[in-house]
N, C-alpha and C positions, 0 to 999 in steps of 0.2 A: 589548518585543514578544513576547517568549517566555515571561513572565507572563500578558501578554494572549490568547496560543494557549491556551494551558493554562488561563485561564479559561474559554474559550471552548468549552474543550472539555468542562469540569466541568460547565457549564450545560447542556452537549447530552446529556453523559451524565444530570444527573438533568431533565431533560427528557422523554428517552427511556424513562427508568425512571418517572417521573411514566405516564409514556402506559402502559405497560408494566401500573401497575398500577390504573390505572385501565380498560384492556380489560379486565383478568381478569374472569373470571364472579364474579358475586357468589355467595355463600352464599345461600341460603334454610331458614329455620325456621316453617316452616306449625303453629300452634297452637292447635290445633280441641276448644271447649268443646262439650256436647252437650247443647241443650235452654236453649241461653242466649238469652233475647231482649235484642232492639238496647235493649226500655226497662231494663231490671234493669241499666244501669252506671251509674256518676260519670260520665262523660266527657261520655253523651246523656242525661240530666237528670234519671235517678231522684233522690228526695231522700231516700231512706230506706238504699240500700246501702252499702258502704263500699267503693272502690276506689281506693287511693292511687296503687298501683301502676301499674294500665291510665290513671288521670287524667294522672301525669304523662307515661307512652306517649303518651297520645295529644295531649299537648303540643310532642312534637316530629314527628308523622304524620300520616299522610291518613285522614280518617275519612270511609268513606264510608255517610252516613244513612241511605240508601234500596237497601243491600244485602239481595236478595229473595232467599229459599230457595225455589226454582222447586218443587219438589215436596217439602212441607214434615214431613219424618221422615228417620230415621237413615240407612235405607241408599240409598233412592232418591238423597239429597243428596250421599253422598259416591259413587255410583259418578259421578252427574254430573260433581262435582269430580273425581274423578282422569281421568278419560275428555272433558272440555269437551263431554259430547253430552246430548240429553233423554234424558227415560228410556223414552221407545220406541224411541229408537236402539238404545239401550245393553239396554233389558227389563229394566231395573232399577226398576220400578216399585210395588212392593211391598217391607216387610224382610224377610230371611232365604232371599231368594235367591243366585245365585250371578254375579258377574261372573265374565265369559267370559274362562278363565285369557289366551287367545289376546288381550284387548282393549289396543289402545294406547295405552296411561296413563302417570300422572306419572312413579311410578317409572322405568319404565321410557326413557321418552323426557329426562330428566335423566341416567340412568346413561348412555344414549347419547352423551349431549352431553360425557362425560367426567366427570360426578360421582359421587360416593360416595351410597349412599343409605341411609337407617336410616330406620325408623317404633319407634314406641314406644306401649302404649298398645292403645286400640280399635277393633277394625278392621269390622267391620259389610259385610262383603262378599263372603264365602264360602260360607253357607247351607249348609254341614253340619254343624248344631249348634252351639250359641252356646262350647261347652267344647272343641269339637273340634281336633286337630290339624290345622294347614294345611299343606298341602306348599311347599315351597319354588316350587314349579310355579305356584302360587297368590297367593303376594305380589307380584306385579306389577310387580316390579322393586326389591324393597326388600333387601336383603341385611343389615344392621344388624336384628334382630330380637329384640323383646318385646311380646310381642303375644297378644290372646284375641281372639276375634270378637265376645262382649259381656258382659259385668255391669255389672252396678249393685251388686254386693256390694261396696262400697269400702273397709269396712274388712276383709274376708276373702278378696281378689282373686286372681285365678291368673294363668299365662301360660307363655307358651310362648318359648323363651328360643331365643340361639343356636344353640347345642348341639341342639337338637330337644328339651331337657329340659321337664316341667311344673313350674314353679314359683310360690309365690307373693311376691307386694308384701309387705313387714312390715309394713308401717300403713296410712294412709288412701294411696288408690293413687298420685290423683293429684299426692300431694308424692312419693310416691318414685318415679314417674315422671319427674316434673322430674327430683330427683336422677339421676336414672339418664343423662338428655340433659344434664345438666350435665357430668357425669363426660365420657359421650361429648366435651362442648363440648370439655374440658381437653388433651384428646388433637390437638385442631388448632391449626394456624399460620397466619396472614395469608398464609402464599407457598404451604400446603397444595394435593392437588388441593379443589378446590368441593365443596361437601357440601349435598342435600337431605336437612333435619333434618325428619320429620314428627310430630308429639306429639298422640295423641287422647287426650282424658278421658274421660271417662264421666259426672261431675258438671255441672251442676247438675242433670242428671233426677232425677227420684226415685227410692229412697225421698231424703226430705227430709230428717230429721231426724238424719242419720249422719255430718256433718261432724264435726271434730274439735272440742271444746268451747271452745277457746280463741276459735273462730270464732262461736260462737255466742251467746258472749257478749255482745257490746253489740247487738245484737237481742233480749234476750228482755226489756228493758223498757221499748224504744223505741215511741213512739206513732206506727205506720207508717203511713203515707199510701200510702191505695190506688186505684187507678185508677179512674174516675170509671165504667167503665161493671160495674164490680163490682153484682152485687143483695144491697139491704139482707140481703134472707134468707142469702147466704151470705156475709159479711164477717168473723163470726170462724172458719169454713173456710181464707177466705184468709189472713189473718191468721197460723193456725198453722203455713201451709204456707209463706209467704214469709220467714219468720225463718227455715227451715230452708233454702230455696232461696237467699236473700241469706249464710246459712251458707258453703255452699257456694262460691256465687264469690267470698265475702272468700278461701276458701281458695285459691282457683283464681289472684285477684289476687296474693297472695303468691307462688307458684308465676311468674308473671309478672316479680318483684322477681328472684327467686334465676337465673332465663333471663336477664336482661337485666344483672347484675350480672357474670356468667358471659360476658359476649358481652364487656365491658368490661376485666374479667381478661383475657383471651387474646388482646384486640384485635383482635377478628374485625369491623373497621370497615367492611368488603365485603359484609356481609349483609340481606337482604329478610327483614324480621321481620312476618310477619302473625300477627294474632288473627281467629279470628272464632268463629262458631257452625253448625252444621247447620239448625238451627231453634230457633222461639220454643216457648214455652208459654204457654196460656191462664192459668192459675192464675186459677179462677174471674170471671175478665173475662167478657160474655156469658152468665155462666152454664154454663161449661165448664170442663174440666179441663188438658187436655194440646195434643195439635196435630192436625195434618193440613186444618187448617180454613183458610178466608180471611182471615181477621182479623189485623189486625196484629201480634200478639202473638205470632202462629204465625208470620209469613209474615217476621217482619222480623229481621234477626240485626244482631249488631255486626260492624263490618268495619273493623280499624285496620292501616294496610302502616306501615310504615319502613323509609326505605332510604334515609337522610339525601345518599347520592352523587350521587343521580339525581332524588328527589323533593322535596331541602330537608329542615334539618332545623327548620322554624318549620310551628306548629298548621293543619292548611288542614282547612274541610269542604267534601266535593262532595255532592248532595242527587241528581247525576244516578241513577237505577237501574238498580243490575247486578245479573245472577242469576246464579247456582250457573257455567251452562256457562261463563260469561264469566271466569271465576275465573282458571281453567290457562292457555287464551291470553295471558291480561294478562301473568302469573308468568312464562311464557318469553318474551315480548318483552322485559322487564323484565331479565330474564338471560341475551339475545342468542345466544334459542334457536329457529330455527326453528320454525313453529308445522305440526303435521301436517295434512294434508287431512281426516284423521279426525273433528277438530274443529271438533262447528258454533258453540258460542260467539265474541262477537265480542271483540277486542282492545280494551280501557282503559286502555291503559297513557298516551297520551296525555293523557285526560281526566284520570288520575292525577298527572299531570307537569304540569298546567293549560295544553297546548299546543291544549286540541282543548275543542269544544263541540259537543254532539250534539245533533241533535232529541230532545224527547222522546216517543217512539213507545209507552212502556213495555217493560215485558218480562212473560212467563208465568207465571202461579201455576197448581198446578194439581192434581187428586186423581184420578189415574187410578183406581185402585180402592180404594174406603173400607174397611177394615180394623180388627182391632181395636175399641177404644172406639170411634172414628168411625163404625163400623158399627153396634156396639150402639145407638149415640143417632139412630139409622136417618140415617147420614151419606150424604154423595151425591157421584155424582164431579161435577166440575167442571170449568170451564178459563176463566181468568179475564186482566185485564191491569192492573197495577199501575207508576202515574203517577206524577208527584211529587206531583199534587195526586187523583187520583181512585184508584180502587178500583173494576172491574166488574167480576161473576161471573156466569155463566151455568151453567145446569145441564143434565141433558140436555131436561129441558120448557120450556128456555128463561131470558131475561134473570131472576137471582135476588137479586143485590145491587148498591148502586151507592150509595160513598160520595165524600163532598168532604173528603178527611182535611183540607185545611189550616180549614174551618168544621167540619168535626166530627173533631176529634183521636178519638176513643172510637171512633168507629161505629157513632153512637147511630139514627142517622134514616136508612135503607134509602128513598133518592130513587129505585125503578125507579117509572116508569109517574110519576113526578112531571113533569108539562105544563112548568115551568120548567126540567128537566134535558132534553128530550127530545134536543136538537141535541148536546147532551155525549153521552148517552146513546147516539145514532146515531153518532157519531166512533168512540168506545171500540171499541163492534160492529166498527167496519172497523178498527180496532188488531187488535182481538182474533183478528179474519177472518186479518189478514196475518199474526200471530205462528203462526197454527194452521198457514197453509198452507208459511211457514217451515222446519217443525215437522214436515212431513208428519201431522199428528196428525187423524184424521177425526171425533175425539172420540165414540168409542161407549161403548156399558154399561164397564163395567169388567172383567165377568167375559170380554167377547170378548179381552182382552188375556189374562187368567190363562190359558184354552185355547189362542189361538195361542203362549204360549211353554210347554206344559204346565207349568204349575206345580199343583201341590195345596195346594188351601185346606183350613178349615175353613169351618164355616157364619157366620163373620163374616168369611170373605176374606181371613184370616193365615194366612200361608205356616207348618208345622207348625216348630217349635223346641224344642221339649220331648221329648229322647228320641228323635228322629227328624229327618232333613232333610227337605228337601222333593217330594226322591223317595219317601220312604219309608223308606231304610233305618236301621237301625237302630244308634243311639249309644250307647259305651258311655262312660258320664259318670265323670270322675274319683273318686276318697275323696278328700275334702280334708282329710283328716287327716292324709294319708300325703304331704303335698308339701312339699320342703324349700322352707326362705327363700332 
């Protein structure tokens, strides 16, 4: 009998302890590529990249296919992400402006919840110069810190360290980034407090051709197969540009090997591992180069969770579509975090769990003010709604695109005003009607938005970066000579 108490009691303690560790909050390591589209990986059916690493990820995760980048470039994307709001909530609608140090974001609503926080990497939200010092006032809750606001110099990278030190990466950035979140990994314990791991690249944008050579090597005498809505006239353009771009995210996969190998070491088995992207790139698809535009290229990113406790760890894909706000919601239900009022994105964390099934209503694409390239190729704003099976945009003179991605993958045949689309066409309208009013968004010129939050353009509607913020004042830019490793 007094074997059987004492059994009985063994099972209630690890019972107890079972529950125990199964409430605890999980970790999260958010791993954000810059410029990657959903098509350039293994896992969603490029045939030409190599991704060993993300393939087998996404063998045991949720991939979800029809993840949109609501407003498709750097900073607009990620103030959404940290903030779950659009970007006339948030006036983050352009790069190289400033999230409002005051705004309620990830950071900060995770260290609330009791977590530790660290970012690593590129941070694209501060808008006083891309080199510039950011004050502690200004990281949004991240205390773990290496971090620049932005390059693309990958083999010559700077950053701004704990210490308030500038310093640079030794090699190509985004492996000693990893490294650097690995080291961080080593230093925790399965019984630790919870840690928000955040990791920005800077790769795959261009320049293309600066990955490390090892990576570039089985690209440069492969006969790459290129997307179908590529023009003969530019195909060996693309060509020279995709071996350097597929360069890059073999490297960025590897980097993905050394994080999940790391997570395996230390048995951090409590952890929400995302991949995703900011946005796609055209790379000559349409006849175009980079982003901001409707097309899937731009609009579409990869989106892979794992969290084997809560989502299974066997391959699922959801096809439903989520955008940028919807991001942060999911992540704190997912880590039994209250979601703030702040936040207008909606919660998927069910749909990721395969408990729930949504209308498809779509969700918003969208170019508040065309910028940059976009503006030189006399770009336009837009406000569009993205289905699993359609694609509508309208511009400010009215209905401008309207595809059937599942009969036309590319986006070759623009069905507005086509007599057999009209009733789809009329549908979309009132999608599009409710996301806007959603949205508060009244869809005007672009530059009424750049006046009501004063921001200063240039004559293509980029907020200034070179030497100067975007009030004006004036930057004084590192020697990069002079900065230790």
């Amino acid at each position: 009998m007094k074997n059987k108490l004492f059994c009985v009691s063994v099972l209630g303690f690890i019972s107890l302890n079972a529950m125990a560790q199964t409430s605890k909050k999980p970790n999260v390591i958010f791993v954000l590529a810059d410029e990657c589209r959903a098509q350039a990986t293994g896992f969603n059916g490029d045939p030409n990249v190599q991704t060993p690493e993300l393939d087998r990820l996404a063998d045991s995760s949720v991939n979800m296919t029809n993840t949109i980048s609501c407003c498709p470039v750097s900073g607009p994307y990620r103030a959404s992400l940290m903030t779950g709001q659009y970007p006339l909530t948030n006036g983050f609608f352009i790069n190289d402006v400033e999230l409002d140090p005051d705004a309620n974001s990830m950071g900060k609503i995770y260290k609330a919840a009791g977590y530790e926080t660290a970012y690593i990497g590129k941070w694209h939200l501060d808008g006083h110069g891309r080199n510039s010092f950011i004050s502690k006032s200004r990281r949004q809750g991240f205390d773990y810190w290496k971090v620049l606001e932005c390059t693309h110099n990958y083999n010559n990278s700077i950053y701004w360290d704990n210490n308030d030190q500038l310093r640079k990466w030794k090699g190509y950035d985004a492996i000693d980034q990893t490294r650097d979140a690995v080291e961080y990994l080593s230093t925790k314990k399965s019984d630790d407090k919870p840690f928000l791991l955040f990791l920005s690249w800077g790769s795959p944008h261009s320049p293309y051709g600066t990955a490390p050579s090892r990576f570039k090597a089985p690209y440069k005498n492969m006969n790459l197969k290129l997307r179908g809505n590529v023009p003969d006239s530019l195909k060996r353009k693309a060509i020279r540009d995709l071996i350097g771009y597929y360069s890059h995210i073999s490297a960025l996969d590897s980097c993905i090997g050394l994080l999940q190998k790391a997570i395996r070491k230390n048995k951090l088995t409590n952890t929400i591992f995302v991949f995703t992207s900011d946005h796609g790139a055209l790379l000559r698809s349409h006849g175009f180069q980079y982003k901001q535009q409707a097309y899937d290229e731009s609009i579409k990113v990869p989106f892979l969770i794992n969290y084997p406790r809560l989502l299974g760890d066997k391959k699922r894909v959801v096809d439903t579509p989520i955008s940028t706000p919807d991001l942060l919601p999911t992540l704190l239900s997912l880590s039994n975090i209250s979601i703030p009022q702040s936040i207008e994105g909606a919660d998927q964390s069910k749909l990721l769990m395969g408990k729930d099934t949504i209308e498809d209503n779509g969700v918003l694409i969208a170019c508040y003010q065309p910028f940059g390239q976009w503006n030189i190729f006399k770009g336009r704003e837009y406000r569009g709604v993205r289905t699993k099976q359609y694609t509508y945009v309208k511009d400010l003179k009215g209905p401008w695109m309207l595809f059937d991605n599942y009969k036309d993958p590319y986006q070759m045949n623009n069905l507005i005003n086509d007599p057999d689309y009209k009733l789809i066409e009329e549908d979309l309208e009132v999608k599009l009607c409710q996301l806007l009013d959603k949205t508060n968004d009244a869809f005007l010129p672009g530059m009424r938005y750049v006046n009501k939050w004063e921001y200063k353009v240039n004559k293509t509607g980029t907020a200034s970066y070179r030497g100067t913020n975007f009030k004006g004042d004036t930057i004084i830019e590192p020697n990069m000579k002079n900065i230790p490793y």
